[in-house]
C-alpha positions as a Markdown table, in Angstrom:
| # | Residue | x | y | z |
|---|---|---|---|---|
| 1 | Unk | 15.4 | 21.8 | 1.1 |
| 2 | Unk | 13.9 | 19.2 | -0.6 |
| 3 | Unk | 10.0 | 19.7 | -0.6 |
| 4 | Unk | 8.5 | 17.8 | -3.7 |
| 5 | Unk | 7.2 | 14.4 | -4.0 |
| 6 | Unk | 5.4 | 12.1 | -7.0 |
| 7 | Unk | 3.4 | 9.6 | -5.6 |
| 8 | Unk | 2.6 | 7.0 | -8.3 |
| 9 | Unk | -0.6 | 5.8 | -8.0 |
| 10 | Unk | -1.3 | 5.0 | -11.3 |
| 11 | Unk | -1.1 | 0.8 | -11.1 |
| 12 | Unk | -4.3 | -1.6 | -11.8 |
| 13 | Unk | -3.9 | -3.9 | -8.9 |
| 14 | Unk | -4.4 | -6.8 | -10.6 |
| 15 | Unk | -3.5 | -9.1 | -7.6 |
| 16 | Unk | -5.7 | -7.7 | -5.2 |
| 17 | Unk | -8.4 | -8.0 | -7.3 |
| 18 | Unk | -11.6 | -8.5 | -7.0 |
| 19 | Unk | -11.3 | -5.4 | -4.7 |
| 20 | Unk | -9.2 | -3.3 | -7.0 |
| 21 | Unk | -11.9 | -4.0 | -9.6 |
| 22 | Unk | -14.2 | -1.4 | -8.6 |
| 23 | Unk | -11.8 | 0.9 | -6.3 |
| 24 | Unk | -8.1 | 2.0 | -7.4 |
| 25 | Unk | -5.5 | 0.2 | -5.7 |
| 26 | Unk | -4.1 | 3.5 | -3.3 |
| 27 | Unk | -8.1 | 3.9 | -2.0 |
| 28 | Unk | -8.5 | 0.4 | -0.8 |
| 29 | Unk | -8.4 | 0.9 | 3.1 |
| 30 | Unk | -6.0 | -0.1 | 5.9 |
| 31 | Unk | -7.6 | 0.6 | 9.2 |
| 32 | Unk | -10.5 | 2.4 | 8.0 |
| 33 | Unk | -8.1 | 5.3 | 6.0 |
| 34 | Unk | -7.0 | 5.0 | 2.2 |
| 35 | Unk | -3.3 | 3.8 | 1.6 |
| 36 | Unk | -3.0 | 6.7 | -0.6 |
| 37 | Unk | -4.1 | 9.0 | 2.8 |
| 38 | Unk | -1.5 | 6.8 | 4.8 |
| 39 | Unk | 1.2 | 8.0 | 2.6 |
| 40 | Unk | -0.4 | 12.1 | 2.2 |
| 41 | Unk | 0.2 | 11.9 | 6.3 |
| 42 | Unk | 3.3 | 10.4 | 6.3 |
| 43 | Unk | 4.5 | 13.5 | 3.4 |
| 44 | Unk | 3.0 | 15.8 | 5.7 |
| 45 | Unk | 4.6 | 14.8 | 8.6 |
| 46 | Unk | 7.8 | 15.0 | 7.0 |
| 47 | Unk | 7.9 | 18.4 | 6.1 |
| 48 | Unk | 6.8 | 18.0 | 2.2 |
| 49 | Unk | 5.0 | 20.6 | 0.7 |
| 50 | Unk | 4.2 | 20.0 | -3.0 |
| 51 | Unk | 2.2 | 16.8 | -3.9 |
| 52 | Unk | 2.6 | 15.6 | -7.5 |
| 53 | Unk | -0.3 | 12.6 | -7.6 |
| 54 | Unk | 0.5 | 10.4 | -11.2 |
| 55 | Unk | -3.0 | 8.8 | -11.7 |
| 56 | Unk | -3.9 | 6.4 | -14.5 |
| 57 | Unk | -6.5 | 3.3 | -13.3 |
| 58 | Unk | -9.8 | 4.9 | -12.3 |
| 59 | Unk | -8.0 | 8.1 | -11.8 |
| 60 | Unk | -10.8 | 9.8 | -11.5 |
| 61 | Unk | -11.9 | 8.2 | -8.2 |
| 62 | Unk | -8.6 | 9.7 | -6.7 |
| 63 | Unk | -8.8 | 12.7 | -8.2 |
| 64 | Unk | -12.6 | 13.2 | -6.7 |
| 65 | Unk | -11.0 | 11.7 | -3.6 |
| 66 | Unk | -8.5 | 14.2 | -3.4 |
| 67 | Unk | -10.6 | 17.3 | -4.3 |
| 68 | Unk | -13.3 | 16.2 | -1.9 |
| 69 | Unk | -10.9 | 15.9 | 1.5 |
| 70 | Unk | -8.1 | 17.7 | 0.6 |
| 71 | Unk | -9.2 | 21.1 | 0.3 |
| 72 | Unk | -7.0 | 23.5 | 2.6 |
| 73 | Unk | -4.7 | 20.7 | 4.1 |
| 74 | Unk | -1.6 | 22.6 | 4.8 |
| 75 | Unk | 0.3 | 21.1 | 1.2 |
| 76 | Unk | -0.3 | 21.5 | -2.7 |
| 77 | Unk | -1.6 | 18.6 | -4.2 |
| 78 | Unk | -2.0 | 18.3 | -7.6 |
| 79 | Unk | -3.4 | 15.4 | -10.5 |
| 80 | Unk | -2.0 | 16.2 | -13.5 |
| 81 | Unk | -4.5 | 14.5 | -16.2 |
| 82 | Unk | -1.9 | 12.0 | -18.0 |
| 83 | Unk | -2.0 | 9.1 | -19.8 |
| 84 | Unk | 1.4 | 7.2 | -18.3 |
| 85 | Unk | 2.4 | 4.2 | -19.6 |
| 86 | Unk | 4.6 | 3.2 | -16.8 |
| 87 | Unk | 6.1 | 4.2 | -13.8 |
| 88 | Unk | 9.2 | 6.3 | -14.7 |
| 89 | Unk | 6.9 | 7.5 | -18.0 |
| 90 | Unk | 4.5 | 9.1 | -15.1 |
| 91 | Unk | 7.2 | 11.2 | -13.8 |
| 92 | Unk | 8.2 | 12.3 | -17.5 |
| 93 | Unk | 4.7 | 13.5 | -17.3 |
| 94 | Unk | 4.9 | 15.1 | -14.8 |
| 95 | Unk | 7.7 | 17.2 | -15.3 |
| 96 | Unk | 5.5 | 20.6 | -15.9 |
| 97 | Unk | 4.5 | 19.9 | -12.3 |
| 98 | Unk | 8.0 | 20.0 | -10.8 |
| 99 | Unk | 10.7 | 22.5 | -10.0 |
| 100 | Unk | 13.5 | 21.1 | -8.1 |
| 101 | Unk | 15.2 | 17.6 | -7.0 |
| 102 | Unk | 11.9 | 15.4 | -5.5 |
| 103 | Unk | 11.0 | 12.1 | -3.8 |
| 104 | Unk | 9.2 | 9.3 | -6.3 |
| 105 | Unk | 7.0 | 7.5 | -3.9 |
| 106 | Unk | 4.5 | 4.5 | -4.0 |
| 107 | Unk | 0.7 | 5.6 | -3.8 |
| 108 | Unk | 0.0 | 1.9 | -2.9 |
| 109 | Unk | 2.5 | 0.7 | -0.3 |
| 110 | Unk | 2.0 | 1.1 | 4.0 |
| 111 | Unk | 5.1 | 2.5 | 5.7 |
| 112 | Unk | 6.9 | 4.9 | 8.2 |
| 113 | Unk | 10.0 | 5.5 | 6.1 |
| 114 | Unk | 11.7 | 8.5 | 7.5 |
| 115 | Unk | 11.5 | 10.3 | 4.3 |
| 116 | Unk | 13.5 | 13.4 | 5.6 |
| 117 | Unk | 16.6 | 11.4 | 6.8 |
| 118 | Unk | 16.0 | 9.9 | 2.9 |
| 119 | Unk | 15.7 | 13.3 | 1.5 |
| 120 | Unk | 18.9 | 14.7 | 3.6 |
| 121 | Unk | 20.8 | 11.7 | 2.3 |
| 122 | Unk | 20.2 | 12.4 | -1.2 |
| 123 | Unk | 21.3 | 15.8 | -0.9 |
| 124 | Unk | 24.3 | 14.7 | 0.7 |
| 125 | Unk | 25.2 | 12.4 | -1.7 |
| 126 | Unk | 24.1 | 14.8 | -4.3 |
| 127 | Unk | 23.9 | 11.6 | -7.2 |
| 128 | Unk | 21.6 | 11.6 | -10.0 |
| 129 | Unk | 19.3 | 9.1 | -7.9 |
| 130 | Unk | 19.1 | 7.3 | -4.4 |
| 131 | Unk | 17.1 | 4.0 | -3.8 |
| 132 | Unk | 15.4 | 3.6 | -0.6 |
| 133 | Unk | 16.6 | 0.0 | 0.7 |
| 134 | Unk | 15.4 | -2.8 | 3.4 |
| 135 | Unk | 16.4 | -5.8 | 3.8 |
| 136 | Unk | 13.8 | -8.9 | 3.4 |
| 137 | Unk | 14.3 | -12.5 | 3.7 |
| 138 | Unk | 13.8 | -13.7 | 0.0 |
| 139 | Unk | 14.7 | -11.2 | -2.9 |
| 140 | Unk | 12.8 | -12.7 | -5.3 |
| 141 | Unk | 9.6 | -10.2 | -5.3 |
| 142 | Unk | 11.8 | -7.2 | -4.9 |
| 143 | Unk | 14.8 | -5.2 | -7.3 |
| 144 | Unk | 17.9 | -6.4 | -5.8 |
| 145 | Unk | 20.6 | -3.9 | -5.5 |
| 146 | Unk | 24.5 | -5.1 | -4.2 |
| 147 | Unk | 26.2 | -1.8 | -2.5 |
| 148 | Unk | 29.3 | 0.1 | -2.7 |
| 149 | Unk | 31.1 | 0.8 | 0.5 |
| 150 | Unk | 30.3 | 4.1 | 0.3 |
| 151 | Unk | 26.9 | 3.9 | -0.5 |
| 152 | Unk | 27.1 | 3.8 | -4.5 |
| 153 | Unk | 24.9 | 0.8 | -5.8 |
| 154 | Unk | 27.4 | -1.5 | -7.7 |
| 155 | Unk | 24.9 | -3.7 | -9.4 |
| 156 | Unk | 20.7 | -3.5 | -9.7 |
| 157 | Unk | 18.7 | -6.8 | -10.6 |
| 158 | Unk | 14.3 | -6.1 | -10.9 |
| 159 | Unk | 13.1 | -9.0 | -9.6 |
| 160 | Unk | 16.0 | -11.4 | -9.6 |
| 161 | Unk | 15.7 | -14.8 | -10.3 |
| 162 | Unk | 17.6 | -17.5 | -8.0 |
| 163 | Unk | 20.2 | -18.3 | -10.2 |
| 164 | Unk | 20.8 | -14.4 | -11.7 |
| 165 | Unk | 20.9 | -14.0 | -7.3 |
| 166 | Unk | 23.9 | -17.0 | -7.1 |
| 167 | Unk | 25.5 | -15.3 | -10.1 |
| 168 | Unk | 25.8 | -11.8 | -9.1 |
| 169 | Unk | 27.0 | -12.6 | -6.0 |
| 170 | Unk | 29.7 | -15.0 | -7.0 |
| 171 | Unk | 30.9 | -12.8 | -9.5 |
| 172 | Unk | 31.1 | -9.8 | -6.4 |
| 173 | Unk | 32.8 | -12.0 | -4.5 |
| 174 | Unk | 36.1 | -11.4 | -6.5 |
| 175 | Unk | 36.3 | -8.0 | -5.2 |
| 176 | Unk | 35.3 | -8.2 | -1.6 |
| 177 | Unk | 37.3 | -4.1 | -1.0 |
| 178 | Unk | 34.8 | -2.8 | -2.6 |
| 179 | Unk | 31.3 | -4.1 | -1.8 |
| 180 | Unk | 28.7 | -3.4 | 1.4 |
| 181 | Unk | 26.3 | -6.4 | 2.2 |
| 182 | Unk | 27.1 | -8.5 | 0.2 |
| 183 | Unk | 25.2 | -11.2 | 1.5 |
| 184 | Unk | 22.0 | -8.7 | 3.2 |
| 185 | Unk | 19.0 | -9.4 | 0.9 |
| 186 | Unk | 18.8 | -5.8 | 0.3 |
| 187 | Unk | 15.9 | -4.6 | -1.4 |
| 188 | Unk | 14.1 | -1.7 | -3.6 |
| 189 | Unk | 11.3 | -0.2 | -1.9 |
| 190 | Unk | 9.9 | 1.9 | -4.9 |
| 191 | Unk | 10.8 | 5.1 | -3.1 |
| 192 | Unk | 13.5 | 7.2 | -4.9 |
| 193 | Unk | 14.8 | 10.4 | -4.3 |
| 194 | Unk | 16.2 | 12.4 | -7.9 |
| 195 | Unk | 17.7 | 15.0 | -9.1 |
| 196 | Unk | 16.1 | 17.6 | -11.4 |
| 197 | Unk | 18.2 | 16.3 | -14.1 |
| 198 | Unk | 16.5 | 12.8 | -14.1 |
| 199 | Unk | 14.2 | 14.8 | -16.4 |
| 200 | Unk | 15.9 | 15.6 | -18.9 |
| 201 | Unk | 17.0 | 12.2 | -19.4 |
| 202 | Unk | 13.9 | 10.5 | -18.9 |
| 203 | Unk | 13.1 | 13.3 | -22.3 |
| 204 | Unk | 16.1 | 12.3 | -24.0 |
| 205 | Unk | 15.2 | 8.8 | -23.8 |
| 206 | Unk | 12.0 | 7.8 | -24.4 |
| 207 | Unk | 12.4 | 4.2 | -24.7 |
| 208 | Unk | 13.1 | 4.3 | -20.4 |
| 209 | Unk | 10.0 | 3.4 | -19.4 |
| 210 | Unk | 10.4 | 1.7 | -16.0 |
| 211 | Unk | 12.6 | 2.4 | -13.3 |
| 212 | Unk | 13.3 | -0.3 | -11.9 |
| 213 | Unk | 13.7 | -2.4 | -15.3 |
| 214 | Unk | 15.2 | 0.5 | -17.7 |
| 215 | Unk | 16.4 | 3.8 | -15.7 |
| 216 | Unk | 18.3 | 2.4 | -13.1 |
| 217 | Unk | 20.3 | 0.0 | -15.2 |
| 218 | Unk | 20.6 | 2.4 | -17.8 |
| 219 | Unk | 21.9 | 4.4 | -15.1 |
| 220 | Unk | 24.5 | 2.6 | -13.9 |
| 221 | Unk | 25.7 | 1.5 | -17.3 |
| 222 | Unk | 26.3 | 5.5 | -17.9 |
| 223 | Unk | 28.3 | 5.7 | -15.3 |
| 224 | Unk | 26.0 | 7.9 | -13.1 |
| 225 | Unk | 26.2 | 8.3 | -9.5 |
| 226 | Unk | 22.9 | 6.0 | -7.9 |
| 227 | Unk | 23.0 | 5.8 | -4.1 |
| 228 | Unk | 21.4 | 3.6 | -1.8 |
| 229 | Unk | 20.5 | 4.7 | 1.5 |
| 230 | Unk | 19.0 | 1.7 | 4.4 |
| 231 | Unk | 16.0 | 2.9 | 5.5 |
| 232 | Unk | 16.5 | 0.8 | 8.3 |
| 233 | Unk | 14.5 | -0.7 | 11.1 |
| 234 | Unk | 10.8 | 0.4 | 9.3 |
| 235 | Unk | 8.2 | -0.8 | 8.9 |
| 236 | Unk | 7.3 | -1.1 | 5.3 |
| 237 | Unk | 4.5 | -3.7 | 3.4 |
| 238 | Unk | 3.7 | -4.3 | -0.4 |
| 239 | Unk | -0.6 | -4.7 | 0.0 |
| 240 | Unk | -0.5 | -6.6 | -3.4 |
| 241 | Unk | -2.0 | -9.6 | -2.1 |
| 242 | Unk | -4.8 | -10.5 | -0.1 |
| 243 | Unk | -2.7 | -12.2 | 2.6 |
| 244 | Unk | -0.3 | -9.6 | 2.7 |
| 245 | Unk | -3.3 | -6.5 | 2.8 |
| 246 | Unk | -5.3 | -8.5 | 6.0 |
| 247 | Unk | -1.5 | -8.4 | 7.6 |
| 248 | Unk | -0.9 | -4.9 | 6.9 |
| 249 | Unk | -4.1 | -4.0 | 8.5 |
| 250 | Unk | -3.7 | -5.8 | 11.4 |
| 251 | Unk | -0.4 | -5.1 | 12.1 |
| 252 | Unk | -1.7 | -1.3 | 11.3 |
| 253 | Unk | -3.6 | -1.6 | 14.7 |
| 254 | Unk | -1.1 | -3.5 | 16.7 |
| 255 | Unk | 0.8 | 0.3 | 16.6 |
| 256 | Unk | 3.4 | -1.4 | 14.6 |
| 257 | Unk | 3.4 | 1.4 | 11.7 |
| 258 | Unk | 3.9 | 4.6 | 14.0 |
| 259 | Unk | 3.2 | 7.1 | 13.8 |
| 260 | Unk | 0.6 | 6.0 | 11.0 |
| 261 | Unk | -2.8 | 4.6 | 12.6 |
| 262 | Unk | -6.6 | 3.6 | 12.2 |
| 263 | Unk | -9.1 | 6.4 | 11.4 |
| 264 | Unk | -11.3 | 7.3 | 14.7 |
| 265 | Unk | -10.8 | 8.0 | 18.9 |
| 266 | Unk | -8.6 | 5.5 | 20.8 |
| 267 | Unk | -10.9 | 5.3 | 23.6 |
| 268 | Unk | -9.2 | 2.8 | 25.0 |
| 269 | Unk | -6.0 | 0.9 | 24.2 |
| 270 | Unk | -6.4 | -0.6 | 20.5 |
| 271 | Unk | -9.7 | 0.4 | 20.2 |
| 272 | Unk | -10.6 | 2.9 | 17.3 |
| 273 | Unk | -14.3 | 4.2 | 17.4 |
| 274 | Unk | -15.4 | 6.4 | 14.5 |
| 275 | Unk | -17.5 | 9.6 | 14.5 |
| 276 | Unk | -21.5 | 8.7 | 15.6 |
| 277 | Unk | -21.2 | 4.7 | 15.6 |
| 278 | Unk | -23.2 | 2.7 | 18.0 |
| 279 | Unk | -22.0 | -0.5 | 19.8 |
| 280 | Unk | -24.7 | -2.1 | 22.0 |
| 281 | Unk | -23.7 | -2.6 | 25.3 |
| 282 | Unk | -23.9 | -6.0 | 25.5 |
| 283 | Unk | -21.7 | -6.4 | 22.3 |
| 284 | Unk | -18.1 | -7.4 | 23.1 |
| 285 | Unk | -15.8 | -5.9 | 21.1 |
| 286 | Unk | -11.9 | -7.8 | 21.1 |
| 287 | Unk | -8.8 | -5.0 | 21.0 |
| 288 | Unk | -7.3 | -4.5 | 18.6 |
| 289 | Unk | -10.3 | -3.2 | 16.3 |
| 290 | Unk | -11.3 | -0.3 | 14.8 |
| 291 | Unk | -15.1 | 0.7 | 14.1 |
| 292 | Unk | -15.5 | 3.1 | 10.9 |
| 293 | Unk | -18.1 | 6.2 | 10.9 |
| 294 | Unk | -22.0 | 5.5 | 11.6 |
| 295 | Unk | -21.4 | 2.2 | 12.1 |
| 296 | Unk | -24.2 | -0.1 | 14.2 |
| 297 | Unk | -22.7 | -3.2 | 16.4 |
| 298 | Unk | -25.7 | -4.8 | 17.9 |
| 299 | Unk | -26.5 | -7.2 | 21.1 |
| 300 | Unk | -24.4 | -9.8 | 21.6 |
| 301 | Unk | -22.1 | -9.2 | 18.4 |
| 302 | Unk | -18.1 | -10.0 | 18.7 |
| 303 | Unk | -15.7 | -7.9 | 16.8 |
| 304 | Unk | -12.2 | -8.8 | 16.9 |
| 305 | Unk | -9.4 | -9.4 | 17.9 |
| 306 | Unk | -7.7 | -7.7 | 15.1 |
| 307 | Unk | -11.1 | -6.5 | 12.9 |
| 308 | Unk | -11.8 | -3.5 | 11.0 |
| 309 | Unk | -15.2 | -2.2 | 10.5 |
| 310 | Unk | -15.5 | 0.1 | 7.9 |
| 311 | Unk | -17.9 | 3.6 | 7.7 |
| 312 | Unk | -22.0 | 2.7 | 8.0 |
| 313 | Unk | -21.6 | -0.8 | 8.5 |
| 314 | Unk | -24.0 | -3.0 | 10.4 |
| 315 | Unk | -23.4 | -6.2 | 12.4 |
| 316 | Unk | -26.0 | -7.7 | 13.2 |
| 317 | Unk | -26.8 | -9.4 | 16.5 |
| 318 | Unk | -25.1 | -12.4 | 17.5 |
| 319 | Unk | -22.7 | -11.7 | 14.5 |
| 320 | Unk | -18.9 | -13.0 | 14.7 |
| 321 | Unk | -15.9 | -10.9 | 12.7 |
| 322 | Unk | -12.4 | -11.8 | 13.7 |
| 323 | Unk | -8.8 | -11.0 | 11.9 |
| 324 | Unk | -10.9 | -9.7 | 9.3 |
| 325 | Unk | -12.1 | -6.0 | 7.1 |
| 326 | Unk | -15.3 | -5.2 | 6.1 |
| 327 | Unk | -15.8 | -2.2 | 4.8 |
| 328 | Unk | -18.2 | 0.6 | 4.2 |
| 329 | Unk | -22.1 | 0.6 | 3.9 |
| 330 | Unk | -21.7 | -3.7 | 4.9 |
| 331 | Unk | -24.4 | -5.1 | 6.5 |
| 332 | Unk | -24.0 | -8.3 | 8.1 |
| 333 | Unk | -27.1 | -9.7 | 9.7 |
| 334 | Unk | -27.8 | -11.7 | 12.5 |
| 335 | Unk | -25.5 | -15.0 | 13.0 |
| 336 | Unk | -23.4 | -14.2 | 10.3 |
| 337 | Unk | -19.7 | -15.3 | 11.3 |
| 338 | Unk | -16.6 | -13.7 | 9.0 |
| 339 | Unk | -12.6 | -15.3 | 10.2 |
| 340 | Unk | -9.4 | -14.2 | 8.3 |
| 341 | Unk | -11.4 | -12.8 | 5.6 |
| 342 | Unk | -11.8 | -9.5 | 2.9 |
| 343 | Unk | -15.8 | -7.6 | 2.4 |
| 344 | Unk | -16.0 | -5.2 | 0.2 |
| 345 | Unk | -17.9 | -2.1 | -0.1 |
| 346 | Unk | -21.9 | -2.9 | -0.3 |
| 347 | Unk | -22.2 | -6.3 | 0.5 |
| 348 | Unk | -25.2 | -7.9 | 2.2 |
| 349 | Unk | -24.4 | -11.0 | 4.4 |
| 350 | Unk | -27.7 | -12.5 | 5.2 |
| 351 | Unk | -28.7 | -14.4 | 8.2 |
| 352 | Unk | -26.7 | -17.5 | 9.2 |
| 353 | Unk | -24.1 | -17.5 | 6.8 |
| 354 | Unk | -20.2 | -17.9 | 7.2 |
| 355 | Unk | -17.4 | -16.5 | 5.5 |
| 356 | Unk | -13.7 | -18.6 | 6.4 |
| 357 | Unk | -10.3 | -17.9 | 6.1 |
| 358 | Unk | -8.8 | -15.8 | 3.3 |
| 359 | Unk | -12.1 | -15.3 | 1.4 |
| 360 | Unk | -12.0 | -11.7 | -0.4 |
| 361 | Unk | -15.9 | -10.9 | -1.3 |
| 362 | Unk | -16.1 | -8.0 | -4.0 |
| 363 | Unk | -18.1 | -5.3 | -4.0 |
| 364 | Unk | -22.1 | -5.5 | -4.5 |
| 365 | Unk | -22.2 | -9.5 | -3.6 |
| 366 | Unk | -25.1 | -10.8 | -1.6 |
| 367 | Unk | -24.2 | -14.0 | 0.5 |
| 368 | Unk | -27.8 | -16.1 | 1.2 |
| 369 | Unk | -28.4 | -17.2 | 4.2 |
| 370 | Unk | -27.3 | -20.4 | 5.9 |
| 371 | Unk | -24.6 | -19.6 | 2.8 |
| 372 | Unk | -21.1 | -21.0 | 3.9 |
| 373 | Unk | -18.7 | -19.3 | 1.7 |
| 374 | Unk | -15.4 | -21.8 | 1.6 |
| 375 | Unk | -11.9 | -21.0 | 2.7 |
| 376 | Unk | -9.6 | -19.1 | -0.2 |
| 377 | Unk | -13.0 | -17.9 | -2.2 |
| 378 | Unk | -12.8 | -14.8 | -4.1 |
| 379 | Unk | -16.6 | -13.9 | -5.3 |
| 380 | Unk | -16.4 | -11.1 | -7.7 |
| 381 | Unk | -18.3 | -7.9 | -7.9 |
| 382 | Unk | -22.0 | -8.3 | -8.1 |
| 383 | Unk | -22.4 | -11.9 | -7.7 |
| 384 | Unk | -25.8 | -13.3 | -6.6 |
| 385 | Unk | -25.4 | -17.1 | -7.6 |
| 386 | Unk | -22.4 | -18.5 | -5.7 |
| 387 | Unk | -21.9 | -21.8 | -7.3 |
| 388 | Unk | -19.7 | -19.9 | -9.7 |
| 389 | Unk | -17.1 | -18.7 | -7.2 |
| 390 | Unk | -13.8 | -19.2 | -8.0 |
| 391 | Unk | -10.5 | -20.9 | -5.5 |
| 392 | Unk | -7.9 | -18.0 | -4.9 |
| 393 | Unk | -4.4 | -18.1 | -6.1 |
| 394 | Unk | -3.4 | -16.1 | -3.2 |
């Protein structure tokens, strides 16, 4: 049976930023637990055994990460020190690390794939690779893949443009016997299960760098048997962008991502509370939230709906945080009012000031009082003077 997996956690997060500046994209939280620990569950739960971890940016955060909280977990989990310079390059590094046909998973994405029923279909199929597939309404973001009817992918596009999309299609349209969904939006999720022998020409080629870009094409232009398998009705989110990482986590506590959910006791429905944290009784707290470790919510404070409030975090009284994450050691004093927005580790919010929709405030800043920081502001690490904020792109 299938029992290995690579998780790639290796990428810089360069469009999460200013967050991914000081933490590694796979430790940035969603409801109060590292994606990275979302996807170590999810492993677990489906019978894997073996944990290949491909590090590269800040590496050695997650390597600390995983010594410090992994110990005696029930799998092997190891960090091989590499120097990858790209996805499918990780797993060629790798390779010392891995005895049999595995999963390639994302150490950065938020879902409740079913990775046995992936596993079993690969086995199945017995190919050289299977692509995990869902379908999404624009294809644009996404590898594009047009199906066989029996499951063999036809034709792979990375991140197809809308005119490559209108040509594939048309040209597949000659030969409607032999192609699946044609017209589902079906889409690459990053999660791949391989054979053994991947390796060996991943060594014998050197110049494949990228999976989806240079092994599967190259793959399918050999002739080799590549599978795609629907993953179905998942649940399954990219956390590359601000927008999209507020969504995840609220949708996170909404019990949409089963069996996956917030860190802490549900001590009553769609509210998480954390080991030793305090909330005052006459704070009002707004299901669905979730409260972090040794965190303080005083008098008269509202948190939520849909907040997360990271470990040792402080909201002061009469504070407001709504559809928003602030995370650990925060303090928020009195007044302060956060909507629809992203707090980094460390951050003092002084009396009085406001924080509106889709600002992301990195790690270290200190917001004055009275301070309102402006809708789709992203203050980077640090930053005491905030007339030199910058508009997001989003």
């Amino acid at each position: 049976m299938l029992s290995t997996a690579v998780v790639l956690a290796g990428g810089r997060g360069t469009r999460l930023r200013p967050l991914t500046l000081t933490m590694p994209k796979p430790l940035v939280p969603v409801g109060n637990v590292p994606i990275l620990d979302h996807i170590l569950t999810l492993l677990k739960l489906n019978g894997f055994e073996k944990i290949v971890i491909a590090v590269n940016y800040l590496g050695e955060m997650i390597r600390r990460h995983i010594l410090e909280k992994y110990d005696g977990y029930g799998m092997e989990i190891v960090v091989p020190r590499i120097k990858p310079l790209d996805t499918a390059d990780a797993v060629r590094k790798c390779r010392d690390f891995i005895d049999g046909d595995f999963l390639v998973v994302m150490g950065d994405v938020l879902t409740n794939m079913n990775l046995r029923e992936f596993a079993q279909f690969h086995e199945e199929k017995g190919g050289i690779a299977s692509i995990a597939l869902i379908e999404v309404p624009s294809l644009l973001d996404f590898g594009a893949v047009i199906l066989g009817h029996d499951g063999r992918i036809i034709h792979f596009i990375e991140k197809p443009s809308s005119p490559e999309i209108y040509l594939v299609s048309l040209a597949y349209t000659r030969f409607p016997q032999n192609i699946s969904k044609l017209y589902s939006n079906l889409a690459n999720t990053g999660f791949y299960a391989l054979s053994y022998k991947i390796l060996d020409i991943l060594d014998e080629n050197p110049y494949l760098m990228d999976w989806g870009r240079h092994v599967f094409p190259w793959l399918l232009e050999n002739n080799y048997e590549v599978y795609g398998w629907d993953a179905g009705d998942i649940y399954w989110a990219d956390v590359g962008r601000p927008h999209n990482y507020l969504r995840a986590n609220f949708d996170l506590l909404e019990g949409l991502v089963k069996p996956l959910k917030p860190k802490g006791r549900e001590v009553m429905p769609g509210v998480w509370i954390g080991e030793n944290a305090g909330v005052d009784p006459k704070a009002e707290l707004r299901p669905p939230v979730a409260i972090g470790d040794g965190s303080r919510i005083a008098a008269r404070a509202v948190v939520g709906p849909f907040a997360v409030i990271g470990d040792n975090v402080e909201v002061g009284e009469g504070a407001v945080v709504e559809r928003s994450v602030v995370m650990n050691n925060t303090r928020l004093r009195a007044q302060v009012n956060v909507t629809y927005s992203v707090l980094a580790k460390n951050i003092l919010v002084e009396e009085g000031a406001v924080i509106k929709g889709f600002s992301v405030i990195g790690e270290g800043v200190v917001v004055k009082s009275n301070y309102t920081v402006q809708p789709n502001t992203v203050i980077e690490p640090a930053i005491r003077v905030l007339e030199k904020v910058r508009k997001s792109g989003g």
